[in-house]
C-alpha positions in Angstrom: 0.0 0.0 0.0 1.3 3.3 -0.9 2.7 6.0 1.4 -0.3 8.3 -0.2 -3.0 6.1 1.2 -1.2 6.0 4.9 -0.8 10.0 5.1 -5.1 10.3 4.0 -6.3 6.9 5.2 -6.4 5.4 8.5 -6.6 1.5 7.5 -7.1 -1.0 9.8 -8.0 -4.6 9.2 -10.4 -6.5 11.7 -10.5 -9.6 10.7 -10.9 -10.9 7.0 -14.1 -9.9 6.0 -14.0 -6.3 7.8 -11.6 -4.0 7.0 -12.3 -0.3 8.7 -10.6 2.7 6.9 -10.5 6.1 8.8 -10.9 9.3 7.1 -12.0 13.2 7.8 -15.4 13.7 6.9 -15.4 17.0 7.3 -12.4 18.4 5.8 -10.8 15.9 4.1 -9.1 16.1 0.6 -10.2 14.2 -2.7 -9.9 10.6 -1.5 -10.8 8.7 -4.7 -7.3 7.7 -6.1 -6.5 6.0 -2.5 -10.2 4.1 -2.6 -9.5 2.9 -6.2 -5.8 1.5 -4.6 -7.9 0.2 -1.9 -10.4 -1.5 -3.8 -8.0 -3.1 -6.3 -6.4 -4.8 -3.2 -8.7 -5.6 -0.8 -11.1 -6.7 -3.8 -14.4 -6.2 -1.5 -18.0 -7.2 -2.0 -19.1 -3.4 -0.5 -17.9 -0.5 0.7 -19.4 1.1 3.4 -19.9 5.1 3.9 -20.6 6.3 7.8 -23.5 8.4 6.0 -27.2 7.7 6.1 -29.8 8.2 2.8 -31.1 11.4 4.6 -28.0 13.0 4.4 -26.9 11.8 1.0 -30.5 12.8 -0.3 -30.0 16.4 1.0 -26.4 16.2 -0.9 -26.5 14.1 -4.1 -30.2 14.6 -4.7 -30.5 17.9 -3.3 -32.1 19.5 -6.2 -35.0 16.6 -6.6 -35.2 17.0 -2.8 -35.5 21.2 -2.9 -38.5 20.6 -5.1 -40.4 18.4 -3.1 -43.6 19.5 -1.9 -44.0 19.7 1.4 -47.8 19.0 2.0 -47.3 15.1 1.7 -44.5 15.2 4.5 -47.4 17.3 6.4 -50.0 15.2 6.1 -47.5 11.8 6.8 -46.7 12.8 9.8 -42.5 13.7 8.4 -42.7 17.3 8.6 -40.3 17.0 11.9 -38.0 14.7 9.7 -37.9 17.3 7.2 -36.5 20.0 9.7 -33.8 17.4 11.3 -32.6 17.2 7.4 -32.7 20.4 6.6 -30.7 21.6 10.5 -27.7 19.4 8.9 -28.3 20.7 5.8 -27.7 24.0 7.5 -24.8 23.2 8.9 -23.3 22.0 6.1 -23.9 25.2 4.3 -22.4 27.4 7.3 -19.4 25.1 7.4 -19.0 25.9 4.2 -19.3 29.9 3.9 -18.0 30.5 7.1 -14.9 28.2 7.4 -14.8 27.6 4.1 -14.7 23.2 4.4 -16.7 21.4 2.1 -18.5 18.2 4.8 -19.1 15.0 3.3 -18.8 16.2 -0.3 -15.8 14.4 -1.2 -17.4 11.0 0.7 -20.3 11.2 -1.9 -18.1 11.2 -4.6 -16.3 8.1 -3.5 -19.2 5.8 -4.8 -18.7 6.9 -8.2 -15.0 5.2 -7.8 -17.1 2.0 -6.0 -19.5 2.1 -8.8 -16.5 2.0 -11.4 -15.5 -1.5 -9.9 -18.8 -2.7 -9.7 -18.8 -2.6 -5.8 -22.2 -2.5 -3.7 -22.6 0.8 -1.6 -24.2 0.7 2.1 -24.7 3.1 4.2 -23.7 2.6 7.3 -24.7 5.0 9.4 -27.8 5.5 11.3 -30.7 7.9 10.0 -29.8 11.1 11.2 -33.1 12.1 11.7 -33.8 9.0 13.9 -30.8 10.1 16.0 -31.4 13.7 16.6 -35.4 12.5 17.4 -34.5 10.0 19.5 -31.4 12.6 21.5 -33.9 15.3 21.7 -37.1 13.0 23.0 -35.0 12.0 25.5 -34.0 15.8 26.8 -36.3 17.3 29.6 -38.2 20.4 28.4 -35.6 23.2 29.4 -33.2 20.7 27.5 -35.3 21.0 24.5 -35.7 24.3 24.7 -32.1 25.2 24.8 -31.5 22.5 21.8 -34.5 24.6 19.4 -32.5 27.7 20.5 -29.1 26.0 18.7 -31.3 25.0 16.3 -32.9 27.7 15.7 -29.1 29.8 15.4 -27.8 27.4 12.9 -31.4 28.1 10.6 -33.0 30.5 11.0 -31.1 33.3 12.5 -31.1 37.1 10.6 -27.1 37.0 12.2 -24.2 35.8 10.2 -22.4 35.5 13.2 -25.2 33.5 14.9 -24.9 31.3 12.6 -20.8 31.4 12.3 -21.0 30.4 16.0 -23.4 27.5 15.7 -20.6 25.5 14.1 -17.3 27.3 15.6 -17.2 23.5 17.7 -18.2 21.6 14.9 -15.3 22.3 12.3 -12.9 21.1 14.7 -14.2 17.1 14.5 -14.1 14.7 11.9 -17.6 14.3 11.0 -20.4 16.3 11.0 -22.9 14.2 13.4 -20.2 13.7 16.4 -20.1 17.8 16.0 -23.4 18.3 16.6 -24.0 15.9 19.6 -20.9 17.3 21.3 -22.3 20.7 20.8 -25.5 19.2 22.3 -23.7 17.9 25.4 -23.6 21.1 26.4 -27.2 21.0 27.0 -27.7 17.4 28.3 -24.4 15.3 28.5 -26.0 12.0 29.5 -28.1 11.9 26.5 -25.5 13.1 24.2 -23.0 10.6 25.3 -25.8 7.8 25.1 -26.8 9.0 21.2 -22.4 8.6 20.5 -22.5 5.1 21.9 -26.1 4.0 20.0 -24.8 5.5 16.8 -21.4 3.5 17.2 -23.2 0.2 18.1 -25.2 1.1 15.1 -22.4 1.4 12.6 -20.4 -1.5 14.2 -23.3 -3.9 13.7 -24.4 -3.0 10.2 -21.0 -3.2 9.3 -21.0 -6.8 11.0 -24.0 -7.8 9.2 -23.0 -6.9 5.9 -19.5 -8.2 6.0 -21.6 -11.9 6.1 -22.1 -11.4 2.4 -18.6 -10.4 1.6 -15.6 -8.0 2.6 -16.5 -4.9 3.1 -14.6 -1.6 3.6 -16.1 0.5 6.0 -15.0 4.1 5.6 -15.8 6.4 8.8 -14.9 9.1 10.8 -11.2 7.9 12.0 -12.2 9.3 15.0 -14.9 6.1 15.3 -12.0 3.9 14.9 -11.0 2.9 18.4 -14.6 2.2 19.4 -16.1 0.4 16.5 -13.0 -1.7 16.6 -14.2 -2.4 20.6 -17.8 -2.9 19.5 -16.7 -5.4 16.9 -14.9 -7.2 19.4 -18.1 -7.5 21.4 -19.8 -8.9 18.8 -17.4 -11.3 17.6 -17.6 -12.7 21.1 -21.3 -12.5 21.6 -21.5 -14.6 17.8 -19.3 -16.8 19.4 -20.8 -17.4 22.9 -24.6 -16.8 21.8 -24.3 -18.1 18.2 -25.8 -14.3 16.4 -25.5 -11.2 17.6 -28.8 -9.4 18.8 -30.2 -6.8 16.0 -29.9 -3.1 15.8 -33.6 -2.6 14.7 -34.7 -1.0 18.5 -32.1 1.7 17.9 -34.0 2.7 14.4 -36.8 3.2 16.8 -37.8 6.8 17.9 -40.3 6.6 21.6 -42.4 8.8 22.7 -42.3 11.0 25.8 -44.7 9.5 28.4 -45.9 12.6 29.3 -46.9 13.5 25.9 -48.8 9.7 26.1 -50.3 11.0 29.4 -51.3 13.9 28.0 -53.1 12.4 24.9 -55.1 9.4 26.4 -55.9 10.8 29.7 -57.1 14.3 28.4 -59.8 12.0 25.7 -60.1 9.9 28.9 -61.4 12.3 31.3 -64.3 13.9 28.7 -65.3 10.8 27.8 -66.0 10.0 32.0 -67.0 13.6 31.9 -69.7 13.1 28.9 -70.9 10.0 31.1 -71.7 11.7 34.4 -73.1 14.4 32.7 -75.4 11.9 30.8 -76.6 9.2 34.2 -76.4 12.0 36.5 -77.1 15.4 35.4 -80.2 16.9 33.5 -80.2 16.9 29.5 -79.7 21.3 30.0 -76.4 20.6 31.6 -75.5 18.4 28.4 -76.4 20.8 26.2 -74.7 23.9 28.0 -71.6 21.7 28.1 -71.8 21.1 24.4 -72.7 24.5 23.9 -69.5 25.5 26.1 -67.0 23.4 24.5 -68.2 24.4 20.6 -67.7 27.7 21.2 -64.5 28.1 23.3 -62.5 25.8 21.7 -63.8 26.5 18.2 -63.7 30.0 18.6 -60.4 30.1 20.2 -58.8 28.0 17.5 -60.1 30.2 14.4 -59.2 33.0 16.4 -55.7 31.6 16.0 -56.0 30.9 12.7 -57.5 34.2 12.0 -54.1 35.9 14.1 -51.7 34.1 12.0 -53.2 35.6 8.7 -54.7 32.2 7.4 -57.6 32.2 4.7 -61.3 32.0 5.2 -60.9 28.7 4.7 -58.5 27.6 7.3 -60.4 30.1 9.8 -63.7 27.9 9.3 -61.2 24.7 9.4 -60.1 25.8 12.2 -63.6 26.4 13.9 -65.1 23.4 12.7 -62.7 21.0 13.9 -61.2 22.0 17.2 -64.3 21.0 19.5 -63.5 17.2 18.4 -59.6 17.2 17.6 -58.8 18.4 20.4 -60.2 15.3 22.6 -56.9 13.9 21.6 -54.6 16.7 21.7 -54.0 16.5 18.3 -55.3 20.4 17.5 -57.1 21.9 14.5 -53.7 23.3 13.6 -52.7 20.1 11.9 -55.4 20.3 9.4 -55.8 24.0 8.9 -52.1 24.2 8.4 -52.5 21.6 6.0 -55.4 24.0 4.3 -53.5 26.8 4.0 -50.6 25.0 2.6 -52.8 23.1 0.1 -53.9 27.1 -1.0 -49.9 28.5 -1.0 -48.0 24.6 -2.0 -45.1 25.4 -0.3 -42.0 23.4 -0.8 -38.7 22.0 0.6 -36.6 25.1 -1.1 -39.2 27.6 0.6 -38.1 26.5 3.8 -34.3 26.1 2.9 -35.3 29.7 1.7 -35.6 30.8 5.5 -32.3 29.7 6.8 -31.0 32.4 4.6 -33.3 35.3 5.6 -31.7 38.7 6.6 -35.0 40.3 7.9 -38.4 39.8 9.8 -40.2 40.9 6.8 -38.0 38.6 4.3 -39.2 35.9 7.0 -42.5 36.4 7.2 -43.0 36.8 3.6 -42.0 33.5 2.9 -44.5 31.4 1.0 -43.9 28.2 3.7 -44.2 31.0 7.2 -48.2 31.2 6.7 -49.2 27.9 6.6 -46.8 27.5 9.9 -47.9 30.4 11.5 -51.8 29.3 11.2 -51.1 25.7 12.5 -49.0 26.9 15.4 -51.1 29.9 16.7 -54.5 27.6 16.0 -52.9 25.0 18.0 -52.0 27.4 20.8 -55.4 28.9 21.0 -57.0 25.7 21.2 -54.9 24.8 24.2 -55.8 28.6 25.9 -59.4 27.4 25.0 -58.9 24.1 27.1 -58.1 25.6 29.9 -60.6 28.4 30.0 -63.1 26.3 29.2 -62.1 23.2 31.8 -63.4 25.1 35.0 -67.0 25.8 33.7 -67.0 22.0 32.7 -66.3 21.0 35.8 -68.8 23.4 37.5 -71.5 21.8 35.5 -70.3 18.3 37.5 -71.6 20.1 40.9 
């Protein structure tokens, strides 16, 4: 192997089938000469990137994923996923005006070399999305809040500086993940040291799995080296005492807070019991003031939302309509009349890259993604006030 490959590539051999090759992800140079040496050695089966298809999407693809239209991601349920991606996405573009480094373009180009040998490409990393979700679900709520404020500096700050700050930690690591939960840690170190050892069992065991079929060449951060090398060890003696190793499918998995669970059953819970005693042990008036009670607080509060974050006629009506029965389950009007006003305006993904490059309150709101937002979040929010003005009188009624 030449002294080229040594000085760029980290290369250290596991055990025949698994060969682990450290590199910079974030600065690194042009490393396709020194993969094509490897290749033509090693002759593997794959070679594995420590990236995930989120992150390549928002790379390779990025065009194709810029004009994407949001409103399916809405109404799936992804819309969260699709601000994870576009955070890192963020941070790969402030990296890159700011100090000037170009992360994780010159890992991308490495599968055209893999694809000029006829190699299989697997990624090797988990979902970034799933580990941002899962490091963030786990944070207690002044946790989160200081996170979104990071967040929020890194996207969708009017400062250049704000946002020159949000990676000053990050450039100085070797990949673009491990920057981010260290820069996290500052927040909740537990949780970000718990989402560094998950995403390293994660790469070691995929790596494991996949180097059944065939050698593989796993190409990662070289500062992952020492610890995937320890996790493979564990797994070569849990194979070898167990007969398998156990699967990495829980850590795909993203839970949800129990207090958010609390929140959603026991709030349909209690006016379902509610609508009961009313009904065996209260006169039909009662009923019908309650019903009349709950329509018009909650509706009205949530369309005054609607109506306060400059939403159509439509969405206002959506809004009205819907809250007095959505809202059972805590899952507000502001899903669907957010939905409505984006089915009006058709935002898409580049609209809301659009916004982390904003210089002005105006330039913000005038974005063709903010209206839709801004109706979901303030109907939501007035549908919550309307909750808990309207709980008391409920409960009156009870007496």
């Amino acid at each position: 192997m030449s002294q080229l490959v040594l000085d760029l590539m980290r290369v250290e051999e596991f055990e025949e089938n698994i060969v682990l090759i450290g590199v910079d992800y974030i600065g690194g140079e042009n490393l396709q000469p020194e993969l094509a040496e490897l290749i033509d050695e090693y002759r593997p089966a794959s070679v594995g990137l420590a990236l995930c298809e989120k992150r390549f999407e928002t790379m390779e693809k990025k065009e194709e994923w810029l004009d994407q239209s949001l409103l399916s991601s809405y109404k799936g349920g992804e819309f969260s996923t699709i601000m994870y991606q576009l955070f890192v996405d963020s941070v790969r573009e402030n990296l890159k005006k700011f100090k000037r480094l170009e992360p994780e373009t010159h890992i991308v180009e490495l599968m055209d070399v893999a694809d000029y040998f006829d190699t299989d490409i697997e990624f090797i990393d988990r979902d970034i999305t799933v580990t941002l979700k899962r490091t963030v679900g786990e944070m207690s709520f002044i946790e989160t809040f200081k996170t979104a404020w990071y967040f929020k500096s890194a996207m969708l700050s009017f400062s250049d500086k704000k946002k020159e700050e949000s990676v000053e930690e990050i450039k100085e690591y070797d990949d673009i993940v491990e920057g981010v939960l260290s820069t996290l840690q500052r927040f909740s170190p537990a949780i970000a040291k718990k989402a560094r050892k998950e995403r390293v069992e994660y790469m070691a065991k995929k790596t494991y799995e996949r180097s059944k079929e065939g050698k593989i060449l796993a190409i990662i951060p070289e500062s992952k080296i020492e610890v995937v090398l320890e996790e493979l060890k564990g797994l070569k003696s849990e194979e070898k005492d167990d007969g398998g190793v156990s699967s990495y499918i829980h850590l795909e998995k993203v839970g949800e807070k129990i207090y958010s669970k609390i929140l959603k059953y026991g709030t349909s819970l209690f006016f379902i019991l509610l609508a009961i005693y009313l009904f065996f042990f209260s006169d039909v008036l009662n009923i019908w003031r309650a019903w009349i009670y709950w329509f018009i607080s909650i509706g009205g509060m949530a369309s005054l939302g609607a109506l306060i974050g400059k939403g159509h006629i439509l969405s206002i009506l959506t809004s009205f309509v819907l809250a007095p029965f959505m809202s059972l389950t805590l899952h507000g009007p502001g899903y669907v009349a957010g939905y409505v006003e984006a089915r009006i305006r058709n935002p898409k993904i580049k609209d809301l890259q659009n916004l982390t490059r904003v210089k002005s309150i105006n330039e913000f709101l005038s974005n063709n993604l903010i209206r839709p937002v801004m109706v979901g979040i303030f109907s939501n929010i007035f549908t919550l006030i309307g909750l808990f003005v309207i709980l008391p009188l409920l409960i009156s009624l009870i007496g």
